[in-house]
Each structure stands twice: as structure tokens, then as C-alpha cells.
N, C-alpha and C positions, 0 to 999 in steps of 0.2 A: 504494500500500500504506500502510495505515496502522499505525501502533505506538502502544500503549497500555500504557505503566508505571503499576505499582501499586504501591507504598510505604509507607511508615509515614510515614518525613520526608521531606525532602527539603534544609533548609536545611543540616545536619548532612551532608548528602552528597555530601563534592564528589568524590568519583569520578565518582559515577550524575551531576552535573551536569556535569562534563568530558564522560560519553561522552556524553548528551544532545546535546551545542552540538557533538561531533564528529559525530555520524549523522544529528542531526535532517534535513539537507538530502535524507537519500537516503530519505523519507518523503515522501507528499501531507501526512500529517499526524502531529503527534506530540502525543497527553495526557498527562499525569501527573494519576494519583489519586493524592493525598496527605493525611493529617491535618494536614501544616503546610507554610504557602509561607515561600520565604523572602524577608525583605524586601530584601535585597541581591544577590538573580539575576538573574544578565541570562540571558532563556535566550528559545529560537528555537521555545519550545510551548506548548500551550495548559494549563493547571494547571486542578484540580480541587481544592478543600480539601472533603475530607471529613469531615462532623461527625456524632458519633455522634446527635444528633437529624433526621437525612436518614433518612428511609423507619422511624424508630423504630417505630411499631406493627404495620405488617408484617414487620420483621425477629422483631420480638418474637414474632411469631404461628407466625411460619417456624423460630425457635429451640425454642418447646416442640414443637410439629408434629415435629420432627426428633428428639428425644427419644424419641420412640416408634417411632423406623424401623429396621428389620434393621440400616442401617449404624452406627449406635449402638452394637445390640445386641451386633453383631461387632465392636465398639472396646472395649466391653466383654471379652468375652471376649479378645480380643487380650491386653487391658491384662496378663493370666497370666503372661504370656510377654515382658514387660517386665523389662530390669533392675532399672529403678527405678522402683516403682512409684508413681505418683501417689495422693495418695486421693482417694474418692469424690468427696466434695466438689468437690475441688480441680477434677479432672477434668470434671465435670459443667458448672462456671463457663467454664473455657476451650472446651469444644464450644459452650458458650454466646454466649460472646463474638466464636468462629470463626463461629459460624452468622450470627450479624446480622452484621457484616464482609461476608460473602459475598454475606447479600441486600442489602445496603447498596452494594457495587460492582456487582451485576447491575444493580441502578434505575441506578447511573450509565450503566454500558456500553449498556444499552438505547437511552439516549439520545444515545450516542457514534457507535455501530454501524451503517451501515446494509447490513451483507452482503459487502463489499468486502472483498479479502485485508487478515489482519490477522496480526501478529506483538502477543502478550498476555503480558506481560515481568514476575515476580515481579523485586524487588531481594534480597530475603532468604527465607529457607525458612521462612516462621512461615504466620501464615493467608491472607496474598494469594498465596503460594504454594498451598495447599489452594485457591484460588477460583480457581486459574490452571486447575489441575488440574482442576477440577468443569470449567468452561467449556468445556475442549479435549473431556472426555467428552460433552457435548453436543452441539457442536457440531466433529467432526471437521477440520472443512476449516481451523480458527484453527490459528495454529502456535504455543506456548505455549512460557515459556522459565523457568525459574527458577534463579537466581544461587547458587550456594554459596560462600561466603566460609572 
């Protein structure tokens, strides 16, 4: 079985790297996607630094594309029903940013994955959380996990 964590940091986080060096052995294999390694970990997995110029023009392509789709349009309308409501703007920048993130870890995992049981681990509930979630709707059989702090 393999496990594949998804992150912001990493060097910032020594819990997620305590429990990493505690489980990593009950894995074939353990990644972390992260936007930063840290230069001081000793750790028993394989890292991934992800940089927002990885898969840049298709993410970009995949973000306006998404723009246009019912589930938008329903976050839209959602957004009514919000305590606090975001503005337009605002909104529109973070589906933005969510969106390339997501295609941006798909091109990783693509190249991670080859079909084998997998446990797909957000650390925190922000947008690799939302790609944990796209993922598992995909592909049923992943077992997806995302951390609330």
C-alpha cells in the first residue's frame, strides 16, 4: 500500500514529520507533495517540492475551463448562504489558485500512481484537501483522508 501526503510545508511541521518516521515503515511507499523540503529532515520518504511553474499552462487552461462549469456556478450561488461572505473578486482568485493546485498534484500523482491501494492524506483542510476530495470522486477504490486541526 502506498500513502501519498499532500501539504503546503513541510519543514514547519513537525507533527506531520513525527507521524511520517512513525508509519512510514507500514507502507511499500510513502510521498510527500510539498511546496517546501526541509533542509534539516531526516525522514524514511520520498518528497516532492512542488513549484507553482510545474504543469503552469495546463493548470492555467484547466482554471479558466472551470470557470465556466455548473460547479462554479453552484459555489456561486452557494456563496448566498455564506456567513461571511467573500467578494467576487476575492472568490474568483482562490477557485483560481484551488484549481491549478489540483491540476498541479494530478500531473504529480499521475506519475506516483500506478493503480495499487493507496491511502491520499490532506494535512490541513485548505485546497489539497478539495484535491483529496476531487480524487476519491474519481477514483472510488483510493481511500482519502483529510486532517482537521
Amino acid at each position: 500500500m502506498i500513502l501519498v501526503v499532500v501539504t503546503q510545508e513541510l519543514e514547519t511541521e513537525s507533527f506531520l514529520i513525527n507521524e511520517l518516521n512513525e508509519i512510514a515503515h507500514h507502507f511499500t511507499r510513502v510521498v510527500v507533495i510539498t511546496t517546501q523540503k526541509g533542509n534539516n529532515i531526516t525522514c524514511n520518504y520520498e518528497t516532492i517540492i512542488s513549484k507553482r511553474t510545474d504543469f503552469l499552462l495546463p493548470s492555467i487552461l484547466y482554471s479558466i475551463k472551470k470557470l465556466f462549469t455548473k460547479e462554479a456556478y453552484k459555489e456561486l450561488l452557494d456563496r448566498k448562504n455564506m456567513r461571511v461572505k467573500p467578494g467576487l473578486k476575492s472568490l474568483i482568485y482562490n477557485w483560481i489558485m484551488t484549481w491549478m493546485i489540483e491540476k498541479r498534484l494530478t500531473g504529480y500523482l499521475k506519475g506516483i500512481w500506478q493503480g495499487e491501494e493507496m491511502i491520499l492524506y490532506s494535512y490541513w483542510l485548505n485546497a489539497y484537501a478539495y484535491f483529496v476530495a476531487n480524487i476519491k470522486k474519481i477514483n472510488p477504490q483510493i481511500t482519502a483522508v483529510s486532517r482537521a486541526h
